[in-house]
N, C-alpha and C positions, 0 to 999 in steps of 0.2 A: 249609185245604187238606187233602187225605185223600191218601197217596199208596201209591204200588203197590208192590211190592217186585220184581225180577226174574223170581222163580220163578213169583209170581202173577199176572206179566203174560204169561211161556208159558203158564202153565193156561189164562188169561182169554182168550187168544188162540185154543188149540186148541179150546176148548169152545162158543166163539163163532160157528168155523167149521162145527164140529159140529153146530149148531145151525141153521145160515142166518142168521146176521150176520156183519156186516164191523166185526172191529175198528178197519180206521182209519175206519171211518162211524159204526158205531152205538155205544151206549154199556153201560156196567156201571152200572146202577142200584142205587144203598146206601141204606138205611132200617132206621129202628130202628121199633117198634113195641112194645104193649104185654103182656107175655106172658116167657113163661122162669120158670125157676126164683130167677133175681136179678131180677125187674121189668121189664125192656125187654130185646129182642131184633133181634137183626140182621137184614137182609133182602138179599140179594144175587140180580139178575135182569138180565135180557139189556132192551135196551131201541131200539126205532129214533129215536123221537122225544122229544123235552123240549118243559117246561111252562115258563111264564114266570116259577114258583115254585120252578125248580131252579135251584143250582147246578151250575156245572159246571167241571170243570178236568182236566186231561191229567196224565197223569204215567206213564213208561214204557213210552211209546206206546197206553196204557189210556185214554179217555173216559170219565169219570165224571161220571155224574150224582146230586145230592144233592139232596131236595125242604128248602126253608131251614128248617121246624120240625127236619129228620130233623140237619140239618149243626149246630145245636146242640148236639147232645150226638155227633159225630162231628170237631168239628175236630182237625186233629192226629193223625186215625187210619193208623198204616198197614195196609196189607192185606197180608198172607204167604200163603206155599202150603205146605204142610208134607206133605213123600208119603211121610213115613217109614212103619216100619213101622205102628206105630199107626194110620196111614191117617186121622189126621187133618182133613187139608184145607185150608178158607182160615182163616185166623184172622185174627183185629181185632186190633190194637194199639191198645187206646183207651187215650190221657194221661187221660182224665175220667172213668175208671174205677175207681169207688173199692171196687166189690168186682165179682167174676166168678164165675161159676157152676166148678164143674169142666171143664164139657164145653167151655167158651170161648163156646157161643153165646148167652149173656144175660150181662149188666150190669145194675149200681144207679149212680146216682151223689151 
């Protein structure tokens, strides 16, 4: 399961609307892919429809959808929002992350 944190699910939420989706319809698409400066990197994207190869699970009022190769090295993540000053963003919380880049958006495991 991958789940949402509070603050990530206001961001998810306003930028959703911002966008033209509906967060209680459509979904947050999560994917890792091959690239970063640690080996795989994260992919975060608005989505209306799923494939028969996604998972999918709610958490926070968030719809997440995960393609099952990407939820391998994703289970147990949580997603955060961080608006400090740094201006940060969303960040992973990956358990299977046995090293991360500085910036947080790539992973080795």
């Amino acid at each position: 399961m991958i789940k949402v944190s509070e603050s990530a699910s206001k961001r998810i939420t306003q930028m959703m609307e911002d966008d033209g989706f509906d967060a209680a319809n459509d979904y947050v698409r999560v994917g890792v892919k091959s690239g970063g400066c640690s080996g795989l990197s994260y992919e975060l994207k608005f989505d209306k429809e799923i494939s028969e190869t996604d998972k999918v699970f709610e958490d926070n009022h968030i719809r997440i959808a995960v393609e099952k190769k990407s939820f391998l090295y994703l289970a147990g993540t949580i997603l955060e929002f961080s608006g400090g000053l740094n201006g940060k963003g969303f960040v992973f919380n990956n358990p299977n992350a046995t090293r991360t880049c500085g910036c947080g958006e790539s992973f080795s495991l």
